[in-house]
KEMI-691552 format. One record per residue: x, y, z of N, C-alpha, C in turn. Coordinates in steps of 0.1 Angstrom, whole numbers, padded with zeros to 4 digits, always signed. Layout:
% residues N
XYZXYZXYZ;...
% end
This chain:
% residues 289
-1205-0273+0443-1196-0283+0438-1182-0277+0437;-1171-0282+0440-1161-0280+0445-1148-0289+0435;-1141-0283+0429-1127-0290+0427-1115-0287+0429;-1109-0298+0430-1092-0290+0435-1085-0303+0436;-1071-0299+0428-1058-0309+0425-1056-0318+0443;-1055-0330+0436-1045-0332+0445-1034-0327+0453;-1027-0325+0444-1015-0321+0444-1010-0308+0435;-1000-0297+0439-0999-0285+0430-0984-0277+0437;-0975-0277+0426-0964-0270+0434-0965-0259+0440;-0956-0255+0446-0960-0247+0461-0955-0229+0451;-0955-0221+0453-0954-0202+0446-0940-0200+0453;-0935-0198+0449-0917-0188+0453-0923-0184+0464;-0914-0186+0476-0916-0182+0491-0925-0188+0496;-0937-0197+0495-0949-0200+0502-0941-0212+0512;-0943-0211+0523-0933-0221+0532-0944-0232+0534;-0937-0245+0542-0947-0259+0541-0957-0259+0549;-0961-0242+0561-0965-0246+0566-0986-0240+0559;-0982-0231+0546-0992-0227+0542-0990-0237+0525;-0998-0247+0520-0993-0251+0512-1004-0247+0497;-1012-0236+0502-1022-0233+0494-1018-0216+0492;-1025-0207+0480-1021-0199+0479-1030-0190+0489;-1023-0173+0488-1036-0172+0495-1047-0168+0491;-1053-0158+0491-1071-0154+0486-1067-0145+0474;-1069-0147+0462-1066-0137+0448-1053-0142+0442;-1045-0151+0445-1035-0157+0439-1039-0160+0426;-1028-0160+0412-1034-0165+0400-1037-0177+0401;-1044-0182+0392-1048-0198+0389-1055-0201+0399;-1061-0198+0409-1073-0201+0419-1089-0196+0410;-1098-0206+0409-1108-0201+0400-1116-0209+0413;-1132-0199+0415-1138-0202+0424-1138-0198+0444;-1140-0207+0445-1143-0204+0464-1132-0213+0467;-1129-0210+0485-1119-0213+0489-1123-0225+0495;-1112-0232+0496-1112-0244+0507-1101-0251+0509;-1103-0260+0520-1095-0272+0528-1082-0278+0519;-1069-0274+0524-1056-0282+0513-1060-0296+0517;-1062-0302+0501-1059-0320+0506-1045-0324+0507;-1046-0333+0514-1035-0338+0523-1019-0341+0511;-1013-0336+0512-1000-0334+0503-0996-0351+0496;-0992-0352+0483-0991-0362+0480-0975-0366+0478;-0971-0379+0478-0953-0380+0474-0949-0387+0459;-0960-0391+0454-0959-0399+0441-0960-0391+0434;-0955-0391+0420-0952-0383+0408-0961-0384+0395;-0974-0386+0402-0985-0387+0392-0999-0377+0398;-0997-0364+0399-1012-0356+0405-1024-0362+0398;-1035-0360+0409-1047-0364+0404-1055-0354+0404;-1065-0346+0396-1073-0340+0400-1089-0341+0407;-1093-0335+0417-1107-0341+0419-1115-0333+0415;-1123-0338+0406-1131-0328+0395-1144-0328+0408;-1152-0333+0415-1166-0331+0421-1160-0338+0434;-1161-0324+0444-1161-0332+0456-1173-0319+0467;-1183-0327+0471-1194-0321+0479-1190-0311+0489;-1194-0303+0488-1196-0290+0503-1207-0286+0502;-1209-0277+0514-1220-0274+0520-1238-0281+0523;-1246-0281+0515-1257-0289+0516-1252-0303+0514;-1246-0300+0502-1242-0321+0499-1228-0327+0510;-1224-0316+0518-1218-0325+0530-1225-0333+0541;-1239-0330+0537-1247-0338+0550-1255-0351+0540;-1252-0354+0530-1256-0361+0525-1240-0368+0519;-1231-0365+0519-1218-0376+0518-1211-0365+0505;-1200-0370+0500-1193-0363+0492-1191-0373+0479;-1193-0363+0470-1189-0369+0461-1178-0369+0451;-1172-0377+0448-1158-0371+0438-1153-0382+0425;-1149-0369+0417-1148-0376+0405-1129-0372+0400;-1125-0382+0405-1108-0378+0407-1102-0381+0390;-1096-0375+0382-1092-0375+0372-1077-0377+0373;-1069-0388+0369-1057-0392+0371-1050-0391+0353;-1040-0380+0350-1033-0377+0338-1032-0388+0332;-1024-0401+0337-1020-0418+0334-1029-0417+0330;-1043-0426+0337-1056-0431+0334-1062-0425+0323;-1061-0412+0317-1070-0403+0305-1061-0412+0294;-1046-0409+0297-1041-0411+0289-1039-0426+0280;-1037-0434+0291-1045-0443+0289-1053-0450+0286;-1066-0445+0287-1076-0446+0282-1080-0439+0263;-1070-0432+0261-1069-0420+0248-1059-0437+0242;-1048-0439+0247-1037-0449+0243-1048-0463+0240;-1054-0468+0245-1063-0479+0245-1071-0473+0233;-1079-0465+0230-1087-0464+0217-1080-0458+0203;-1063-0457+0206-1054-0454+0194-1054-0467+0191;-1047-0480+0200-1043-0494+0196-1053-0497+0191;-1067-0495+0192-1079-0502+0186-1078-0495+0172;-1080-0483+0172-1081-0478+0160-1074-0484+0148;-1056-0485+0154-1047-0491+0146-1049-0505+0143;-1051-0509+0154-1057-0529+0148-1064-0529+0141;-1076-0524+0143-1087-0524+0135-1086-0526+0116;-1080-0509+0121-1070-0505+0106-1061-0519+0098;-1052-0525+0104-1045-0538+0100-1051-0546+0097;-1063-0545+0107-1075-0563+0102-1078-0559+0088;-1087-0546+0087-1093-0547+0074-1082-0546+0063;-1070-0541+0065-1065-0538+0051-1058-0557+0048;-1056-0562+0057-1052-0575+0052-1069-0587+0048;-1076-0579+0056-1089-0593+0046-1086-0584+0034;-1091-0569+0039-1094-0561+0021-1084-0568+0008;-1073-0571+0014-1060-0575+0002-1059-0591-0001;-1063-0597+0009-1067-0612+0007-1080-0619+0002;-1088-0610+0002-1097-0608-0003-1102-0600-0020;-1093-0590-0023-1094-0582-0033-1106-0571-0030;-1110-0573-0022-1123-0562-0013-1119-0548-0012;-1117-0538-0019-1113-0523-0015-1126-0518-0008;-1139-0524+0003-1146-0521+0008-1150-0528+0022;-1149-0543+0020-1151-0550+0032-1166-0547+0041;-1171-0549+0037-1187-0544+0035-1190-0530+0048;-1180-0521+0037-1177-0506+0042-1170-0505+0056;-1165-0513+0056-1152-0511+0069-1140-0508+0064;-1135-0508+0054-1123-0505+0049-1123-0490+0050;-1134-0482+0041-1132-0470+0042-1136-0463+0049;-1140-0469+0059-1146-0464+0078-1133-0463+0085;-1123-0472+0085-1116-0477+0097-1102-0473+0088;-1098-0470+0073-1087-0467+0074-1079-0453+0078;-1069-0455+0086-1064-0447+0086-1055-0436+0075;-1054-0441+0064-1047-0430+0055-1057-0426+0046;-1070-0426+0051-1080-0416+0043-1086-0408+0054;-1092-0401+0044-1101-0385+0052-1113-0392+0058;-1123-0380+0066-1136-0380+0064-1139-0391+0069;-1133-0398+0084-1139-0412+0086-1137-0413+0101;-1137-0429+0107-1137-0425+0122-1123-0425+0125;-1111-0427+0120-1101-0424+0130-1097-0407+0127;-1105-0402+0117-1102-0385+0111-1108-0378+0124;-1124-0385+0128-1129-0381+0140-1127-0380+0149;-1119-0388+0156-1109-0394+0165-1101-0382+0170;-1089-0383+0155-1077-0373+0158-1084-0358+0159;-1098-0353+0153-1102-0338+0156-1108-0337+0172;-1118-0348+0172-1117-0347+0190-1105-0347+0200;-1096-0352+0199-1086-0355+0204-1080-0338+0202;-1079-0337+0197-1070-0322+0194-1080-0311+0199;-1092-0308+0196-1102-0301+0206-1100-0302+0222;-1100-0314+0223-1095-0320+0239-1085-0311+0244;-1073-0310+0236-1058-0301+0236-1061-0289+0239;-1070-0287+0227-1074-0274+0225-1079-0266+0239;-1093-0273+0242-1100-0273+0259-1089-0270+0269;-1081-0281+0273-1068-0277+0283-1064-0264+0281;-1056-0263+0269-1048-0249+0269-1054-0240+0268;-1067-0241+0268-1078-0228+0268-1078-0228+0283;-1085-0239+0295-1084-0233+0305-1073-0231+0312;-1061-0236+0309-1043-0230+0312-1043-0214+0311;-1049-0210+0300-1050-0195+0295-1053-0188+0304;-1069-0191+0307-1073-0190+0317-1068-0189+0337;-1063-0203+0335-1055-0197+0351-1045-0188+0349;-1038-0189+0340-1024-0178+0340-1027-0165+0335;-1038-0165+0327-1036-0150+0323-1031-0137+0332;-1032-0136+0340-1032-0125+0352-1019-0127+0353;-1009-0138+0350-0989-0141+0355-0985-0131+0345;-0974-0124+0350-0963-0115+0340-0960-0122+0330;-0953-0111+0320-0949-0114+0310-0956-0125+0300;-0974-0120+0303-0977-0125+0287-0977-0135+0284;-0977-0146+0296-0975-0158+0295-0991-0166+0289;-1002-0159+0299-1014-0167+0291-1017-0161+0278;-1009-0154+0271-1012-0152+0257-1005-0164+0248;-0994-0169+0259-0987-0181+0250-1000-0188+0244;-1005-0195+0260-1011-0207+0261-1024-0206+0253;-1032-0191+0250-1044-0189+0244-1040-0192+0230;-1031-0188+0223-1025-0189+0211-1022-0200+0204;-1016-0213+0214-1018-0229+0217-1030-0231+0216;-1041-0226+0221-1054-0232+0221-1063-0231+0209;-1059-0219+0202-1063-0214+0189-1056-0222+0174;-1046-0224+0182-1037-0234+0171-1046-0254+0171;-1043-0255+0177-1049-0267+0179-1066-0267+0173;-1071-0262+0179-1086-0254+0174-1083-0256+0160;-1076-0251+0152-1073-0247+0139-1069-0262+0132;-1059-0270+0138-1057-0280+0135-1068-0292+0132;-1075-0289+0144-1093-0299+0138-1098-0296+0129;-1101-0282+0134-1103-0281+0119-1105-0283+0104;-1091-0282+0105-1079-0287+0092-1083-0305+0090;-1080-0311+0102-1082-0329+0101-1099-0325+0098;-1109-0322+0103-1123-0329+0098-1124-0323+0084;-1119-0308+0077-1122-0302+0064-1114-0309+0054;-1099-0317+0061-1088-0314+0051-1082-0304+0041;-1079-0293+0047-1078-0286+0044-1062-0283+0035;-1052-0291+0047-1039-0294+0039-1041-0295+0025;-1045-0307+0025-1050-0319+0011-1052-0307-0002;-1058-0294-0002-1062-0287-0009-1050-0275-0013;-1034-0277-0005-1025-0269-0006-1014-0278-0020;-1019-0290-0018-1009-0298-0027-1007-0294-0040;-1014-0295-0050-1016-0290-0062-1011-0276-0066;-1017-0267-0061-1011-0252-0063-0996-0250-0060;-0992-0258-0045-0981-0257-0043-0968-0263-0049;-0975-0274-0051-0966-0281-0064-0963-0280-0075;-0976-0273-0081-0976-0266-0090-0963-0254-0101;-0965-0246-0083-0959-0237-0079-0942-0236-0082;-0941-0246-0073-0926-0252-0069-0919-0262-0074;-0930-0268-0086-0924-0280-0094-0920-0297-0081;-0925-0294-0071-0920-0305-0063-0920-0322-0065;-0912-0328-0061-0914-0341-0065-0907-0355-0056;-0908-0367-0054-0902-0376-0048-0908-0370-0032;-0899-0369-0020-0902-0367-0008-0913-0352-0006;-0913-0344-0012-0922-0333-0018-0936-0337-0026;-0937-0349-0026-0949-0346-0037-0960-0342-0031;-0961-0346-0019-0971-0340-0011-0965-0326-0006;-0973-0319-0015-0962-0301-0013-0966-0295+0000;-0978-0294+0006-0984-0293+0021-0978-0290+0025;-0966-0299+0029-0959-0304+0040-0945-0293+0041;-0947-0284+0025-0939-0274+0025-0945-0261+0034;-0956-0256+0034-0960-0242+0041-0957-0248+0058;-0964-0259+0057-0970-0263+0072-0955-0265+0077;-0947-0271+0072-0933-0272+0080-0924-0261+0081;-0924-0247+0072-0921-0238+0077-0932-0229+0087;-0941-0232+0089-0949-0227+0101-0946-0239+0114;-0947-0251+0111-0943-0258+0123-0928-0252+0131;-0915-0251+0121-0899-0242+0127-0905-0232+0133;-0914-0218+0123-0911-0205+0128-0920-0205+0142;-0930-0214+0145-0938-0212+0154-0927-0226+0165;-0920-0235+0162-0911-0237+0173-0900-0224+0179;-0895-0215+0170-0886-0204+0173-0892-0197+0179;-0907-0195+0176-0914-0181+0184-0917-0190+0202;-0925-0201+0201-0921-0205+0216-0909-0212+0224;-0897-0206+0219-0888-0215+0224-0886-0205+0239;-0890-0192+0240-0884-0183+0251-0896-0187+0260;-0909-0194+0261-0920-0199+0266-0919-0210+0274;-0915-0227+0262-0906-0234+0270-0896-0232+0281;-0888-0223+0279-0879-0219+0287-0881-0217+0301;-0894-0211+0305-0901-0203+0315-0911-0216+0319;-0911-0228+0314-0921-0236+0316-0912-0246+0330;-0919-0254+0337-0913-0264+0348-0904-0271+0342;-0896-0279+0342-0882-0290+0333-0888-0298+0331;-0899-0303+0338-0906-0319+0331-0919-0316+0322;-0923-0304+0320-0935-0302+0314-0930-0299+0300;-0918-0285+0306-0910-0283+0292-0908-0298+0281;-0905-0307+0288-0898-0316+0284-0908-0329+0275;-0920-0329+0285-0930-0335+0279-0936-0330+0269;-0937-0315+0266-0943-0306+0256-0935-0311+0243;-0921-0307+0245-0910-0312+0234-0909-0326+0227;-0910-0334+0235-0915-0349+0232-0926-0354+0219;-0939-0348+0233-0953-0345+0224-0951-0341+0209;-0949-0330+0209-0944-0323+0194-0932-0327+0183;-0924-0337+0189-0916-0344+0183-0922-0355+0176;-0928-0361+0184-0936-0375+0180-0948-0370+0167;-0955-0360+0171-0961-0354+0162-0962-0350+0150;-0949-0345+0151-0942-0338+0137-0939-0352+0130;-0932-0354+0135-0925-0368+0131-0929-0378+0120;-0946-0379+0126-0959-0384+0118-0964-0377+0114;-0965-0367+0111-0976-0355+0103-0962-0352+0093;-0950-0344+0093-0942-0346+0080-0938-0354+0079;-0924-0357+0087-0913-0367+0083-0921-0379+0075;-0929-0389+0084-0928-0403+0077-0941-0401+0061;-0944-0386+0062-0954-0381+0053-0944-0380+0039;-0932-0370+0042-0925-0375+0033-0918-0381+0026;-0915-0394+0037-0907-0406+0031-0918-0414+0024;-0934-0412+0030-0941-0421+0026-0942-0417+0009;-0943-0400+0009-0940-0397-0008-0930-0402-0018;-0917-0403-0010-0910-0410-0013-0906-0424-0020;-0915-0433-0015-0915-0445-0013-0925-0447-0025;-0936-0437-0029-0947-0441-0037-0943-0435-0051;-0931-0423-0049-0920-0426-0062-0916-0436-0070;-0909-0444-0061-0903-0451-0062-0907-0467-0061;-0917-0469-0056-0922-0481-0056-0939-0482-0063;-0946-0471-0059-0958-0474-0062-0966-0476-0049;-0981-0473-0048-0989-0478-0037-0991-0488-0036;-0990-0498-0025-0987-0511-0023-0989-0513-0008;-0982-0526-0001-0982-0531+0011-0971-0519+0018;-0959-0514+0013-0953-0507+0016-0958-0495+0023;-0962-0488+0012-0973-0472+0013-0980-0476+0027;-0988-0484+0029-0999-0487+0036-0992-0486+0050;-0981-0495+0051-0973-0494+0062-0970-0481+0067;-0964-0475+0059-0959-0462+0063-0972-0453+0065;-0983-0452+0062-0996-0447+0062-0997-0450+0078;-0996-0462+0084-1001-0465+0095-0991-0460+0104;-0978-0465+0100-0971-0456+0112-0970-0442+0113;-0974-0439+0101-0974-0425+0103-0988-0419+0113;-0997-0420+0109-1009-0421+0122-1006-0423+0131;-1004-0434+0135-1000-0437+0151-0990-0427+0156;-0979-0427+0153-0971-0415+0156-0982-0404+0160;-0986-0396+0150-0993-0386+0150-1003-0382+0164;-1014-0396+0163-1022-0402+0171-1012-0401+0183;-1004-0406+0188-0998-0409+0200-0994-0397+0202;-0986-0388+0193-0983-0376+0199-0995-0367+0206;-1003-0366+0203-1017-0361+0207-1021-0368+0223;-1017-0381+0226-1020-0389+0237-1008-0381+0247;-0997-0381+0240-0985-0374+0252-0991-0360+0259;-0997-0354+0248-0996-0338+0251-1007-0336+0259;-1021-0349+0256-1031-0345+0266-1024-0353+0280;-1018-0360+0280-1011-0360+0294-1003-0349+0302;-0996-0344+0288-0987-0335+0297-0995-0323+0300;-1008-0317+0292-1013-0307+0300-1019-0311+0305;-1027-0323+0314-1034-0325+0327-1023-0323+0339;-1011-0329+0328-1003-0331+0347-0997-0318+0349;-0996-0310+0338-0989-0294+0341-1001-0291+0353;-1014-0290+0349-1027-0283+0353-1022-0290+0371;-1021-0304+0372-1022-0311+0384-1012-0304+0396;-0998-0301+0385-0990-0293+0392-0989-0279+0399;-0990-0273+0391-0990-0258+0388-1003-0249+0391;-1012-0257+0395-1023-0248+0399-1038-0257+0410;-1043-0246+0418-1058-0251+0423-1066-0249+0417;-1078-0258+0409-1085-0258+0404-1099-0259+0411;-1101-0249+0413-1115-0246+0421-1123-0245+0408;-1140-0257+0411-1149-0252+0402-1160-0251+0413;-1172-0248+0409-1185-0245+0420-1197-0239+0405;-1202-0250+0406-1223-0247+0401-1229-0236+0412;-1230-0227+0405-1244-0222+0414-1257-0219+0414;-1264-0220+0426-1283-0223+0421-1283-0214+0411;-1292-0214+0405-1300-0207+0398-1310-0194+0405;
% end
């Protein structure tokens, strides 16, 4: 069994008439074969299973993975999550129900320990997977580049982690403690984790750098939208529960802050499929036993 991109930018000097690399090039994993036919559209697809040898006399088979379509498909089970989340908190409030015969604390999004907590750790494993096999194709490229991406994979890894244990949640207290924090700080967390979110933007900014202009650019995005929902609307939402109390308000900002968060995670598994679609042949192959 056989895979390989659609489509994959061409190596410094490789001219149009060889569009594949040649035999021991980085990022080629597996056996060689046939370039598929060059694509012009700005969406690579990868084909995860397509038949050779014995299963060519019996037809081919292929399982083409399109970046859009995952993403997509990740984007379609955030909107549900979020609706979901909306339905119950307005019966739960029309109702006086802080349960909703256990869908409240199943389906809300600004609690732990539930299905959209599940959600966002699978999803980030997913991340994790990619930039593990990214690691993987590049390790062998100068300058240390798959140690970037291994490092990314271990971060993320760490991140699920963090969402199925809650592990943040357990920094507040001490830290506040600590620091006397209060108003946009009360959730003190948001203090360690945001000076590791800057110094770990500073440490890969010379990485971006070295990355394609639209992946760079997708990665930056990704992690904008992310942050954005994991502190910023984290701290306004502390903010807001200063100053107003938990209420309809809170709740709002609860949700958009998820979604944000949630959606940044949807960008970034896009942007590493389409880096993968670009930037490399993805040869896989089962062998008998």
């Amino acid at each position: 069994m056989v895979a390989i991109p659609r489509r994959r930018s061409r190596a410094a000097g490789a001219s149009a008439s060889d569009p594949l690399p040649r035999a021991g090039a980085p990022g080629r994993v597996g056996a060689e074969s046939a370039a598929p036919a060059p694509r012009t559209d700005d969406a690579p697809e990868l084909v995860l299973f397509e038949g050779g040898g014995v299963a060519a006399h019996t037809g081919v088979v292929q399982l083409v993975v399109s970046p859009r379509r995952v993403a997509r498909a990740f984007g379609a089970f955030v909107a549900l999550l979020v609706a979901a989340h909306v339905m119950v908190q307005i019966v739960g409030r029309a109702r006086a129900d802080e349960q909703v015969m256990g869908l409240l604390p199943l389906l809300n999004v600004g609690t732990e320990r539930n299905l959209p907590t599940f959600y966002s750790a699978c999803a980030m494993l997913v991340c994790s997977g990619l930039l593990l096999l990214i690691a993987r194709l590049e390790w062998s490229r100068p300058r240390g580049v798959g140690l970037y991406w291994a490092v990314l994979a271990a971060v993320f890894c760490g991140l699920a982690c963090d969402e199925m244990l809650v592990l943040h949640e357990k920094l507040i207290a001490p830290v506040r403690n600590l620091l006397g924090t209060s108003g946009a700080l009360y959730y003190a967390w948001v203090i360690p984790y945001g000076a590791f979110a800057l110094a770990f933007a500073g440490a890969y900014s010379r990485f971006l750098s070295r990355l394609p202009r639209r992946s760079a650019l997708l990665f930056v995005l990704s992690g904008a939208v992310f942050v954005s929902g994991a502190l910023v609307l984290e701290m306004l939402g502390a903010a807001w529960i200063e100053s107003y109390g938990h209420g309809v308000g809170y709740v709002a900002f609860q949700t958009v802050e998820e979604a944000f968060e949630m959606s940044g995670i949807v960008l970034f598994i896009f942007s590493l499929l389409d880096y993968i679609g670009r930037e490399h042949e993805l040869q896989l192959r089962f062998a008998a036993s």
